[in-house]
C-alpha positions in Angstrom: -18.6 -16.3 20.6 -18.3 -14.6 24.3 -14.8 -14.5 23.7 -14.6 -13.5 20.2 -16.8 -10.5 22.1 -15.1 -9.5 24.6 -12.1 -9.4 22.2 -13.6 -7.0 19.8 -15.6 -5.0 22.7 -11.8 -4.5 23.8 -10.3 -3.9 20.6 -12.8 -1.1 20.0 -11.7 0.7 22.6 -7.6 0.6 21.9 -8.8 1.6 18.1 -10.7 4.3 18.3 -9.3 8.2 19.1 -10.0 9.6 22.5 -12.7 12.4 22.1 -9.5 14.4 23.5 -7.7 13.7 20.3 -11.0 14.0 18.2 -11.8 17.4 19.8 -8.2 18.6 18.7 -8.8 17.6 14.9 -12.2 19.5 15.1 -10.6 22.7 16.6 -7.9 22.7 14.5 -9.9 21.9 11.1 -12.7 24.3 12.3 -9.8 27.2 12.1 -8.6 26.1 8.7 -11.5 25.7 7.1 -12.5 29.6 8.0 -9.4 30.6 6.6 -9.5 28.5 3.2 -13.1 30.3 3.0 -11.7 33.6 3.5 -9.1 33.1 0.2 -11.6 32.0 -1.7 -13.6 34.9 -1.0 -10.9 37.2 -1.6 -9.7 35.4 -4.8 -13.2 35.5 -6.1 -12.5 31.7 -7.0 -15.5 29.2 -7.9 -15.2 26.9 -5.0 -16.3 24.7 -2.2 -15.2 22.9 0.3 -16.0 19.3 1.5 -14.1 17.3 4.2 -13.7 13.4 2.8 -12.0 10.4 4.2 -12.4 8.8 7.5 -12.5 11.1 10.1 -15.5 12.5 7.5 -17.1 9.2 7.4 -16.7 8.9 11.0 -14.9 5.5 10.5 -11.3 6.8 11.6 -9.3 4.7 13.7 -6.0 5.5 16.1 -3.0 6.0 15.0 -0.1 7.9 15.6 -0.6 10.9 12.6 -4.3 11.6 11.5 -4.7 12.1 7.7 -7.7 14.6 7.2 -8.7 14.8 3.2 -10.0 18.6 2.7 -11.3 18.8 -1.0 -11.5 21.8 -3.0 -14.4 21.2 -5.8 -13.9 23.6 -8.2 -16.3 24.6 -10.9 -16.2 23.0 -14.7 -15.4 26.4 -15.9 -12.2 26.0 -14.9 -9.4 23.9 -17.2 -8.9 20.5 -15.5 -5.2 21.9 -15.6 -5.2 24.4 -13.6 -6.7 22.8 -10.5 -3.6 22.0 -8.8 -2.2 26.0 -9.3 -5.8 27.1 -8.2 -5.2 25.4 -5.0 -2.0 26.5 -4.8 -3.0 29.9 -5.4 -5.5 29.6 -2.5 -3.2 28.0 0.2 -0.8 30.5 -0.4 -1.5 31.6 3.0 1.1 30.0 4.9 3.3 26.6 5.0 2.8 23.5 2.4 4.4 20.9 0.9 3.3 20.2 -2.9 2.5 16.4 -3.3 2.8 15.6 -7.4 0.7 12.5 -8.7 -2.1 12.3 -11.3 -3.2 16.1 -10.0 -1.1 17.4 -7.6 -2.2 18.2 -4.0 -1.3 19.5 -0.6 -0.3 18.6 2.8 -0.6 21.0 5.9 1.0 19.7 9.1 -0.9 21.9 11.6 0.8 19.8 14.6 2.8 17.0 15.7 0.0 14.5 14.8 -2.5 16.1 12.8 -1.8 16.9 8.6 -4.1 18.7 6.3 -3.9 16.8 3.1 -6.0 19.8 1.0 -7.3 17.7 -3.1 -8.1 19.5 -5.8 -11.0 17.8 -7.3 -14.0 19.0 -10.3 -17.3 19.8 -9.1 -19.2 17.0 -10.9 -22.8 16.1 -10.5 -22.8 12.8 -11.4 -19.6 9.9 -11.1 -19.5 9.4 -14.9 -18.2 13.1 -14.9 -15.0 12.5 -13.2 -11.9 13.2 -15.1 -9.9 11.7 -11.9 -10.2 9.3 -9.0 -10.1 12.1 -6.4 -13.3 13.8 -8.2 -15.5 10.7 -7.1 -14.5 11.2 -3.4 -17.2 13.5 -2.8 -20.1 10.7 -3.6 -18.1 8.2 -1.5 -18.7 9.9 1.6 -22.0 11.1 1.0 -23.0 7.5 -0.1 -21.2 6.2 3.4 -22.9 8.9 5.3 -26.5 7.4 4.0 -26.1 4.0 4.3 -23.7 3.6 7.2 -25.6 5.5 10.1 -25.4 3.7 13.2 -22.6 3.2 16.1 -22.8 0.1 15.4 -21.6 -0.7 12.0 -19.2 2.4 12.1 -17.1 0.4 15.1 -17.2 -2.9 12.6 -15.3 -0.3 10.5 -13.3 0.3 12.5 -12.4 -2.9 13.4 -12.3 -4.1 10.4 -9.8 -1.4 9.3 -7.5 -1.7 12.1 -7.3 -5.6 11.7 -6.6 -5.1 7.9 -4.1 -2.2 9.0 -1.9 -4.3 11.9 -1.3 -7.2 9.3 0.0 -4.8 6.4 -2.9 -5.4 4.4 -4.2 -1.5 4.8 -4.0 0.7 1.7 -4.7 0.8 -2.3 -1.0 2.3 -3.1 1.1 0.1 -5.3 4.2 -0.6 -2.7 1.2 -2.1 -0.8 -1.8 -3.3 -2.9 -4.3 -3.4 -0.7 -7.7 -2.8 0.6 -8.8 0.6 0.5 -10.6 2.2 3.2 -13.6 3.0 1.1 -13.4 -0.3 -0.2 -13.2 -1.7 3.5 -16.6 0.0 4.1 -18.4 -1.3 1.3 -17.1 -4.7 2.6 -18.3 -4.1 6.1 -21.8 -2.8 4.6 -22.3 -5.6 2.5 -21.3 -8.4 4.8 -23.2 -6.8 7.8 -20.7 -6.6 9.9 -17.2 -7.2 10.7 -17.0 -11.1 12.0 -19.0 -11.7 8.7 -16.5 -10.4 6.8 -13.9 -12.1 7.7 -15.7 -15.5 7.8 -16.3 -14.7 4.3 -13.2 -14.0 3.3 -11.5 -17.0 5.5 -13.4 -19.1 3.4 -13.5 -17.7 -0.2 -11.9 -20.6 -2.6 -9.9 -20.1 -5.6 -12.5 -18.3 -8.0 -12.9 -14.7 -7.6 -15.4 -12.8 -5.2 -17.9 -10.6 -7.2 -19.6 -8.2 -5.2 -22.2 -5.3 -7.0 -23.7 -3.7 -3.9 -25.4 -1.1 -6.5 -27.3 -3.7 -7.9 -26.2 -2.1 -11.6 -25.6 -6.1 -13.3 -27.7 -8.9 -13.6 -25.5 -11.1 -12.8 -21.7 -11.7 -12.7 -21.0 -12.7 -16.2 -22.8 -9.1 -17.0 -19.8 -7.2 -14.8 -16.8 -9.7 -16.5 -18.2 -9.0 -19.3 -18.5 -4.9 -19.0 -15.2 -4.4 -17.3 -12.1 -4.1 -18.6 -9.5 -6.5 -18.4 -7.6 -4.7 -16.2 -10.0 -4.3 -13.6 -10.6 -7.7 -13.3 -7.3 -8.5 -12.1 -8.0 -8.6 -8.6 -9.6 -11.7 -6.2 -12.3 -9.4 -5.4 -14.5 -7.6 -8.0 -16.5 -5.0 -5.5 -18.5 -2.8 -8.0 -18.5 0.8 -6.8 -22.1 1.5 -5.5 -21.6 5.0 -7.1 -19.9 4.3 -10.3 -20.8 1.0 -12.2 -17.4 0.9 -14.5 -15.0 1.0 -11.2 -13.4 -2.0 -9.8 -13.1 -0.4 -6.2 -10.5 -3.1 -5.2 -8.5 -3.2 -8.7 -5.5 -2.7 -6.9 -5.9 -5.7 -4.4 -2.6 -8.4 -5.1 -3.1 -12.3 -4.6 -0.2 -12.2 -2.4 -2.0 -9.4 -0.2 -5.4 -11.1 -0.3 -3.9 -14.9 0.9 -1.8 -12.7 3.4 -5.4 -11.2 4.6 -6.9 -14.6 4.0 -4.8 -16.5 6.2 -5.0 -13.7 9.0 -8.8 -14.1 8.9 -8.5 -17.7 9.4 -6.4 -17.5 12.2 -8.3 -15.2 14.0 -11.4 -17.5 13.9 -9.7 -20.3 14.7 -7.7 -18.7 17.7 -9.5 -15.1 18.5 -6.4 -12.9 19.8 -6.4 -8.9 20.9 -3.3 -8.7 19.7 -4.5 -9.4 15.7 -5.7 -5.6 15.5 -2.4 -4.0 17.0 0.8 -2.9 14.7 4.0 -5.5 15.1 6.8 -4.1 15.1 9.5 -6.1 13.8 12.0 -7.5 16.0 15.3 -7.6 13.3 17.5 -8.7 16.7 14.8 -11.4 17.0 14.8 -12.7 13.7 18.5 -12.5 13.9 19.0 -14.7 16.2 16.6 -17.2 14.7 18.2 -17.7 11.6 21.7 -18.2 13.6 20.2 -20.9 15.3 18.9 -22.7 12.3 22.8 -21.7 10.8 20.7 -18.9 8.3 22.6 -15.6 7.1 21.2 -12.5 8.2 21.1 -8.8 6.8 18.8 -6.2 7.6 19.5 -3.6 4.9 18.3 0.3 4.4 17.5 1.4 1.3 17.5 5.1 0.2 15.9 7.0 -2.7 15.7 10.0 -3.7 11.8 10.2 -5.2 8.9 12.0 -3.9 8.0 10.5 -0.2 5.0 8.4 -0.1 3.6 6.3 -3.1 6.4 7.4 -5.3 9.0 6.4 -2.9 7.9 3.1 -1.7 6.9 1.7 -5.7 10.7 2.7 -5.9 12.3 1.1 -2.6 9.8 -1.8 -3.6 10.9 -2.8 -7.1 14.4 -2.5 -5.9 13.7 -4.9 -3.0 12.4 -7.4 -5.8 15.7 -7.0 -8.0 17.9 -7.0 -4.8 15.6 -10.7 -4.2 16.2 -12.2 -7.6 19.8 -11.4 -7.7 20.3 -13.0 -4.1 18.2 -15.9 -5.6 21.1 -16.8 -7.3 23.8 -17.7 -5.2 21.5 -18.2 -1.9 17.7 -20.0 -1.0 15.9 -17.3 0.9 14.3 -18.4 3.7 12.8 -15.6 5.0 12.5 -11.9 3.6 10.3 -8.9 4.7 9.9 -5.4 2.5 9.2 -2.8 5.1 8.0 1.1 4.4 7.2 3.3 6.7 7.2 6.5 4.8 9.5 9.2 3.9 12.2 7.7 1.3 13.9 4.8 3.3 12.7 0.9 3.6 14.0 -1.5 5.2 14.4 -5.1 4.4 16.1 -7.9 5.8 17.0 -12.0 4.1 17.4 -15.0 5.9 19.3 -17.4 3.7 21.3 -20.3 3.3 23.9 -20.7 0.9 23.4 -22.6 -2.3 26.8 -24.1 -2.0 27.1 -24.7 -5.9 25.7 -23.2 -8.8 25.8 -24.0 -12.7 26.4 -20.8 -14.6 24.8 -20.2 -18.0 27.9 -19.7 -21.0 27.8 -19.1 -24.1 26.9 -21.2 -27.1 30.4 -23.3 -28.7 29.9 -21.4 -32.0 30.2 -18.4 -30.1 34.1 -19.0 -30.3 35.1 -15.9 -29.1 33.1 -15.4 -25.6 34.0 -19.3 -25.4 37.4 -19.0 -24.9 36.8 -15.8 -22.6 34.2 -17.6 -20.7 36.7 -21.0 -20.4 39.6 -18.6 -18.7 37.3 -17.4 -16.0 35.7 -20.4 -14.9 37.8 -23.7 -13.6 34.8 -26.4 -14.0 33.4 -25.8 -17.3 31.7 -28.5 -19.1 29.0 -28.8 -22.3 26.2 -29.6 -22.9 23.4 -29.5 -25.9 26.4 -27.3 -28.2 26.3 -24.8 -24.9 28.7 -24.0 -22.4 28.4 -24.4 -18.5 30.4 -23.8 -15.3 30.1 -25.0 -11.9 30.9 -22.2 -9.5 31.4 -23.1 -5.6 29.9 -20.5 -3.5 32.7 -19.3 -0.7 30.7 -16.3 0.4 28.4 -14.7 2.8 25.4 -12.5 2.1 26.7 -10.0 3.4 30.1 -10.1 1.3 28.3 -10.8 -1.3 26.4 -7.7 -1.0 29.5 -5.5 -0.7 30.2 -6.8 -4.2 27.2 -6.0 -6.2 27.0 -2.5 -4.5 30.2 -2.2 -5.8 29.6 -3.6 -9.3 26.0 -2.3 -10.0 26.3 1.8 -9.0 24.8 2.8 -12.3 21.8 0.3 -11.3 21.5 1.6 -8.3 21.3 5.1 -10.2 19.0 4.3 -12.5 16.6 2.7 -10.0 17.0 6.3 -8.0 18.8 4.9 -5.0 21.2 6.5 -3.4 22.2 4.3 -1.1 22.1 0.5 0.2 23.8 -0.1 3.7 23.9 -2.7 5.7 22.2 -2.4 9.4 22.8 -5.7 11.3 
């Protein structure tokens, strides 16, 4: 435990901002908050302002750009339609980049390191209002404000965050499916603590974890039996403390959770600073890896032209998972990674070894017409249940083989919005 400890105690401190950086985002929010006022003074618009999200929450952790979430709550007089042109209307006070989504909203870079992201959201007195996710923001932070006071537990945020964030785990979008950050801190709150939570976790089994903080169910056959089926997809069920119908982890995968899962256990097993820092990936590395176990490398780029950010990376991502099942078929992958790092670009790389031989699906005999084409392009064909078959050696590389179905699926590639696939080592 002394070790586990120090480790933490340290980690702590690389995680959190420096009151240098913290002072910066005040500054800088303190100024832009007076000016949204001013606009909506001058418009004679029905709104307020709230600051959400982490750095609200005061569970924020380091990292290279700071996301602040400014809300605009606008009165129910307004259409629900018109919130994202009200905001618009409002910001029209100097630079902004519209981001479209359910409602659309705003990002402000105001420096380097620091963005604005400015959500148009209803001013709603109770959860059951809300017409959108973003509208129930405003009860998540007051409801983490209350119950999550001291130092204490906001640092097991913290870490807790971080260690979800450095093993890819970090995030509720759907290139990612994830943990959420608000869904983090309910975790933390309910567990008591960081090391609890991942013990937890490390050794959940099969079944599902039901988790109603709230206290709104009897029991858990009350909240399978109230939910919809698609909120119960996930391995975790955490009931949203403010909003009884709201699966706050819906979004969670299985893949992501036995990803986080396995992290958790080997954490506790072999306690490492290093578990709540951001790997970057070492492609020359892994290169030279699969050489020495005679693997093919690639380490592609993909491009696409969609929206940067949730739209982009769903896009890059199912692309990725076509680009897998094709190679599936003439290679056994031994290794693959999907990597996004915003913007519209990914990158991915395959380690594979060649199948050597594959049997190719034909048509069926009474099919006389594609049987006779289908015999002309194969040498090795041979039947089998009234069906033909062909036995194709495989006398390529990944990497030729990619030239080839670049070359012989562009209107895929179109239709999937990418504009370009190249090849990087």
């Amino acid at each position: 435990m002394k070790k586990i400890n120090l480790i933490l105690f340290r980690a702590l401190e690389s995680i959190s901002p420096s009151e240098e950086e913290l002072k910066e985002i005040e500054i800088k929010l303190k100024k832009f908050l007076e000016q949204l006022k001013k606009r909506i003074r001058r418009l004679n618009i029905s709104a307020e302002i709230f600051v959400g999200g982490s750095f609200a929450k005061g569970t924020v952790i380091k990292k290279e750009k700071y996301d602040i979430d400014i809300f605009l709550r606008f009165d129910k007089k307004y259409d629900k339609n018109l919130l994202s042109s009200l905001a618009e209307k409002i910001l029209n006070f100097g630079d902004f980049k519209k981001i479209h989504g359910s409602r659309d909203y705003f990002r402000i870079a105001v420096s380097k390191n620091i963005i604005f992201e400015i959500i148009p959201v209803r001013k709603i007195k109770t959860p059951k209002e809300a017409e959108n996710i973003t509208d129930l923001s405003y009860f998540h932070v007051n409801f983490i404000k209350k119950k999550l006071k001291s130092k204490k537990i906001l640092d097991e945020v913290r870490l807790a965050k971080a260690f979800c964030y450095s093993h890819k785990c970090y995030g509720a979008e759907s290139y990612i499916r994830g943990f959420s950050g608000y869904g983090l801190e309910i975790l933390v709150y309910y567990y008591g603590g960081f090391l609890n939570f991942i013990k937890n976790i490390a050794k959940a089994d099969s079944g599902k974890i039901i988790i109603d903080v709230g206290k709104f169910y009897k029991n858990k056959n009350s909240i399978l039996m109230d939910l919809n089926a698609a909120k119960l997809d996930s391995p975790i069920i955490l009931i949203d403390p403010t909003y009884k119908h709201r699966n706050l982890l819906a979004a969670l995968s299985e893949e992501r959770f036995l990803k986080f899962q396995k992290a958790c256990k080997n954490f506790l097993a072999k306690p490492d600073l290093d578990a709540f820092s951001i790997k970057e990936i070492d492609f020359e590395n892994l290169k030279k890896n699969s050489r020495r176990k005679k693997q093919d490398f690639v380490l592609m780029e993909a491009e696409t032209d969609k929206q940067e950010g949730d739209i982009a990376g769903s896009k890059l991502l199912k692309f990725y998972s076509l680009l897998s099942n094709e190679i599936k078929k003439y290679f056994e992958i031994k290794a693959s990674e999907f990597e996004y790092r915003g913007e519209k670009t990914a990158n991915f790389f395959f380690s594979v070894k060649s199948r050597r031989e594959i049997i190719l699906f034909g048509p069926f005999l009474k099919d006389k017409k594609n049987s006779t084409k289908f015999r002309k392009k194969h040498k090795k064909v041979f039947e089998k249940r009234a069906r033909l078959y062909a036995k194709e050696k495989i006398n390529f590389n990944l990497r030729e083989f990619l030239n080839t179905w670049k070359k012989e699926n562009k209107d895929c590639m179109i239709d999937m919005n990418i504009l370009q696939l190249k090849v990087k080592i």
